[in-house]
N, C-alpha and C positions, 0 to 999 in steps of 0.2 A: 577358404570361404568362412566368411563369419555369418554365423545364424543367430539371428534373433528370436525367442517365442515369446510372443504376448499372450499372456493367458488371464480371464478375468478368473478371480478367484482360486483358492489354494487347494492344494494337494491334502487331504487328512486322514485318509485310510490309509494305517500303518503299510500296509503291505504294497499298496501302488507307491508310498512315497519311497519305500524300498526299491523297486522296480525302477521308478523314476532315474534313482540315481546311482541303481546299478548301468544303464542305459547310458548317463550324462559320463559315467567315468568309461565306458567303452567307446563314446563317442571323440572323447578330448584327443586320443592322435593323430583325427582326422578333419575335425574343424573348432573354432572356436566357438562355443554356445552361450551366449548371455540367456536368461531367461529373466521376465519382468510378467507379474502379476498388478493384475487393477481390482481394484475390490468391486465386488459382485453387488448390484443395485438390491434393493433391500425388498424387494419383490410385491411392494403392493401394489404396483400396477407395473406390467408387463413390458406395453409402450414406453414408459418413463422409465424402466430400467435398463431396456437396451438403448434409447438416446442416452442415459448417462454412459452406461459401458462403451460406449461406440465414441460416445466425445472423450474420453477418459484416454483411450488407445489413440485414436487419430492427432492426441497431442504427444505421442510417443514415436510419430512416423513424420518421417522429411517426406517432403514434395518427392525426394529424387531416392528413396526408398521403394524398392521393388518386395509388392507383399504378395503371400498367398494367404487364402482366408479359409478354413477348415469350414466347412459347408456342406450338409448333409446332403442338398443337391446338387452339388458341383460335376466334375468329372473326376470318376474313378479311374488311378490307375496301377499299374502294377509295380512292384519294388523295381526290379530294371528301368521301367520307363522314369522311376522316380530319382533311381540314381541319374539315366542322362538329361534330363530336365534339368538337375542342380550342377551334374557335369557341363553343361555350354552354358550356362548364365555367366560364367567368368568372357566367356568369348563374348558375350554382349556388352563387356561392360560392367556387367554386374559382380560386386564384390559381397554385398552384405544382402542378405537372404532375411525377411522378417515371416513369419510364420504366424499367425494371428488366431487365436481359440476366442469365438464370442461365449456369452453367459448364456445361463440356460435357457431363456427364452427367443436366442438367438441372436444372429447379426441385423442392428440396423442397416438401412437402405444406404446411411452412408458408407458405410464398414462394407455394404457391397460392393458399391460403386470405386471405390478405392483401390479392390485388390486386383490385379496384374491376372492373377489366376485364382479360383476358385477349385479347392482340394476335397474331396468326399473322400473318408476311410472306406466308407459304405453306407449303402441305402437305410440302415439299420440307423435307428437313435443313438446312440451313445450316450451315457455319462460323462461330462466334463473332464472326469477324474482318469476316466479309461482313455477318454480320445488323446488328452494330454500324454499321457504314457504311451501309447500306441503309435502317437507323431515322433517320440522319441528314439523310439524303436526303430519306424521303419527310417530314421535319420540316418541309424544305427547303420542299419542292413543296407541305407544306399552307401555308405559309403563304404562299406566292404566289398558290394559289386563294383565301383568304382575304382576300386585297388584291386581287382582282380584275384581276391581273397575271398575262400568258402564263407559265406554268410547264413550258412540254414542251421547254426548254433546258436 
């Protein structure tokens, strides 16, 4: 499976971008991860930052691109359910996975209407910086329950 993450804006807390890429090198024997950052709208107006962030991304995604959108009100689910969710996409069809992180003011309405599935970590806000790391994680942990290999390390 090839997975995409689009994420607006960068990693800078030393110790998440640690994290990060201890995560990306436990992840690479089990899928390929491209990751693409879009630069984060420059915040004076909120509305005009997520239209830019949301046009900025949706010129990064095909028609025939299947996304999930990290969305604080989405549906939560649990690391299993997330391994077989990514497990049968290949039996639809589906080869390339895009995983999408809006900026801090959130996903425009296009960026909603767009995505296939709508993913919450949790009801909880997150940091950009956390949720980004935390997506990578639990990539991590599906695909070790997916190989049927201890994942609670």
């Amino acid at each position: 499976m090839h997975l995409r993450l689009i994420a607006v804006g960068k990693l800078r807390e030393p110790y998440l971008v640690a994290a990060a890429e201890d995560f990306r090198r436990r992840l690479r024997p089990y899928h390929r991860l491209e990751e693409i950052e879009v630069r984060a709208g420059d915040g004076s107006e909120a509305a005009r930052a997520m239209a830019g962030e949301a046009e900025a991304i949706l010129r990064l995604i095909a028609p025939s691109d299947h996304v999930w959108l990290l969305e604080r009100t989405g549906t939560e689910i649990s690391s299993e359910e997330l391994a077989a969710r990514i497990e049968r996409l290949p039996l639809d069809g589906i080869s390339q996975l895009t995983l999408v992180i809006a900026g801090t003011y959130g996903a425009a309405p296009a960026l909603l209407e767009r995505a296939q599935f709508r993913w919450s970590l949790s009801r909880l806000t997150l940091l950009h910086e956390w949720a980004r790391t935390l997506v990578l994680e639990q990539l991590y942990r599906a695909a070790k329950i997916a190989a049927n290999e201890p994942y609670h390390h």
